[in-house]
N, CA, C and O atoms as a Tinker XYZ file with bonds, in Angstrom:
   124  protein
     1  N     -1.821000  -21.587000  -24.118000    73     2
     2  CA    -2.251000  -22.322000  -22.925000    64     1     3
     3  C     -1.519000  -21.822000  -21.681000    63     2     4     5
     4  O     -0.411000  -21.301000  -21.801000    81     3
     5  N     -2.188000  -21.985000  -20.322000    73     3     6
     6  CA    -1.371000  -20.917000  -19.254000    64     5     7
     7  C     -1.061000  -22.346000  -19.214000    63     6     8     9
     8  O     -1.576000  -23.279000  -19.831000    81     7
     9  N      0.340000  -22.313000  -17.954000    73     7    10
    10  CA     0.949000  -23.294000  -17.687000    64     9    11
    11  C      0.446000  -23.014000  -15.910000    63    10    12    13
    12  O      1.067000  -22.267000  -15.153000    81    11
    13  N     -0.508000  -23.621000  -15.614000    73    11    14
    14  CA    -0.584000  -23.354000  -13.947000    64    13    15
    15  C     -1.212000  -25.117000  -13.194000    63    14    16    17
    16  O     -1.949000  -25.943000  -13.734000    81    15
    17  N     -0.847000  -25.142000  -12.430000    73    15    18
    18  CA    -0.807000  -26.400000  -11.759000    64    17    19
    19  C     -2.128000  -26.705000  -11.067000    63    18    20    21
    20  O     -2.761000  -27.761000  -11.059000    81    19
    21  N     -2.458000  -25.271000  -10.357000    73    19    22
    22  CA    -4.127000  -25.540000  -10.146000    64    21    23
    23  C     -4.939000  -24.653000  -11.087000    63    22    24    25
    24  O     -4.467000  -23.990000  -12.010000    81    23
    25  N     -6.224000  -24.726000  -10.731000    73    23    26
    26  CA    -7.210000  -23.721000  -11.497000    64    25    27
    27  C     -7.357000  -22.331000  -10.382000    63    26    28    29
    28  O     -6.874000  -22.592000   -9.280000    81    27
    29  N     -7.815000  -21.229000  -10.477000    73    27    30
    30  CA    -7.912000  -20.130000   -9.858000    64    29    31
    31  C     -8.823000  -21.046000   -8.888000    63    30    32    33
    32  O     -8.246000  -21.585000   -7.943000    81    31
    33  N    -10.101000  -21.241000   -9.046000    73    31    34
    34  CA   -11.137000  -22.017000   -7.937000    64    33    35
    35  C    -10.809000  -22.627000   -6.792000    63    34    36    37
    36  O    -11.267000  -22.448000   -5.664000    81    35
    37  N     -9.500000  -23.792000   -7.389000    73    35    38
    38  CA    -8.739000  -24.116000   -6.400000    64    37    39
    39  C     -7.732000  -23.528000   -5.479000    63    38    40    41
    40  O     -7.270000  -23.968000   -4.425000    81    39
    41  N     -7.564000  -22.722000   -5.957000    73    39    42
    42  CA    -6.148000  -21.926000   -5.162000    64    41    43
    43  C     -6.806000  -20.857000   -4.529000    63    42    44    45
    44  O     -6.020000  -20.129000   -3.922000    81    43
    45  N     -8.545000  -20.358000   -4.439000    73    43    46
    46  CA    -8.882000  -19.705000   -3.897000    64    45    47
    47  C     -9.734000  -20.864000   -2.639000    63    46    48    49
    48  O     -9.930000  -20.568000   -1.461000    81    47
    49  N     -9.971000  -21.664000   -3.045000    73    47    50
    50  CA   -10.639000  -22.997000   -2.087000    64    49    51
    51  C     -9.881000  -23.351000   -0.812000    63    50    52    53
    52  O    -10.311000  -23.623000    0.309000    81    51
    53  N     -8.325000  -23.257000   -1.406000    73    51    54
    54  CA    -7.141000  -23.687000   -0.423000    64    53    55
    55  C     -6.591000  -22.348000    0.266000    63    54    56    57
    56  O     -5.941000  -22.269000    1.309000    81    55
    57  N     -7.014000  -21.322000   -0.578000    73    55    58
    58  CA    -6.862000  -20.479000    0.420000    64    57    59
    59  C     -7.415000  -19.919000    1.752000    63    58    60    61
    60  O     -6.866000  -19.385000    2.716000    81    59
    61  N     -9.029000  -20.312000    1.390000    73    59    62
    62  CA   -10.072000  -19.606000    2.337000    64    61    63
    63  C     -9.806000  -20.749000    3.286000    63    62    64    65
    64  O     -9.675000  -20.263000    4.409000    81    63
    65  N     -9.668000  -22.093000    3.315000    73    63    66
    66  CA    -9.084000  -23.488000    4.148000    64    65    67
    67  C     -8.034000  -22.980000    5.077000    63    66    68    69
    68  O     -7.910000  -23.319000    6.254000    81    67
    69  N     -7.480000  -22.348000    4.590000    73    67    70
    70  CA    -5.838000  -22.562000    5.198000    64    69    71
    71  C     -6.142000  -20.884000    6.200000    63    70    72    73
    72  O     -5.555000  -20.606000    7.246000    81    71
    73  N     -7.125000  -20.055000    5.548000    73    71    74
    74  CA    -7.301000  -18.977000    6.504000    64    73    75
    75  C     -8.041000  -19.719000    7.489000    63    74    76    77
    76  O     -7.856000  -19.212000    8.596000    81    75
    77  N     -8.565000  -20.403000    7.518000    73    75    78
    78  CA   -10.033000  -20.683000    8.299000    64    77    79
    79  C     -9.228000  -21.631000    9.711000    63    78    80    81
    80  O     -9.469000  -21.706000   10.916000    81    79
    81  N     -8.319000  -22.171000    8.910000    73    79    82
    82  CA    -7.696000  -23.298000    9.868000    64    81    83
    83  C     -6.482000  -22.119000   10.569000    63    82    84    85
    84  O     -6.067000  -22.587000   11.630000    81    83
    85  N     -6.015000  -21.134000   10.338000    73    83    86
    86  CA    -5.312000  -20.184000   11.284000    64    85    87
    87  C     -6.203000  -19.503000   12.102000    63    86    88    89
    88  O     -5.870000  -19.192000   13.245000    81    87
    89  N     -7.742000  -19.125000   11.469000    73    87    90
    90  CA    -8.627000  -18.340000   12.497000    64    89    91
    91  C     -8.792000  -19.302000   13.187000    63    90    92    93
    92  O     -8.289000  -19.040000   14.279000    81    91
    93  N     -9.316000  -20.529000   13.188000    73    91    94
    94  CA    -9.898000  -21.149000   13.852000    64    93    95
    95  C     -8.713000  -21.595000   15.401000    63    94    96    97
    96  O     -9.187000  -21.578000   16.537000    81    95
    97  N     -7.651000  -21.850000   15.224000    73    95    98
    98  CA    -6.467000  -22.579000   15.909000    64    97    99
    99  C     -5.960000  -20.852000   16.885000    63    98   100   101
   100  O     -5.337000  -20.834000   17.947000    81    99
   101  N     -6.465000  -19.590000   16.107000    73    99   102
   102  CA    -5.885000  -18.907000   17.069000    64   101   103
   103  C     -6.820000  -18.272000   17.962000    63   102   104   105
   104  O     -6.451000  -17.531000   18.873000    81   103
   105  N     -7.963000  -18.534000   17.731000    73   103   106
   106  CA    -9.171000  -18.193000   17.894000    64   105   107
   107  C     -9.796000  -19.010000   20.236000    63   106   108   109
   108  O    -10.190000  -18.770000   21.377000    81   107
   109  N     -9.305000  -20.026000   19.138000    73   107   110
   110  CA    -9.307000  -21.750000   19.820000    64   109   111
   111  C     -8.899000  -22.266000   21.051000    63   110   112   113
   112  O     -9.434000  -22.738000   22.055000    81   111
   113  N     -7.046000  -21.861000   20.378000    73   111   114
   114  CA    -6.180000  -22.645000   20.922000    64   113   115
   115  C     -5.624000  -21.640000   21.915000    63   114   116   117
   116  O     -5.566000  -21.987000   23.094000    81   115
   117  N     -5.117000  -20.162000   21.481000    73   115   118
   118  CA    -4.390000  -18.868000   22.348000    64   117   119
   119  C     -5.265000  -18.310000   22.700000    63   118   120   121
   120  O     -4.904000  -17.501000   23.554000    81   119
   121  N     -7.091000  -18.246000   22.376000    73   119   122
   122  CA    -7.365000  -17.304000   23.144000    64   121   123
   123  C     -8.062000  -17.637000   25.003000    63   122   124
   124  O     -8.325000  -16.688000   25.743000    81   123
């Protein structure tokens, strides 16, 4: 059994989130 806390799905879900919320804020906010 792997020992992992999320599933791959999730940790790719929270990733594309967490890019989206830096494009978006620098995109946004500095340009």
């Amino acid at each position: 059994m792997r020992k992992s806390r999320f599933s791959e799905g999730q940790i790719i879900g929270l990733l594309k989130e967490y890019q989206a919320g830096i494009g978006a804020n620098a995109n946004g906010r500095n340009a």
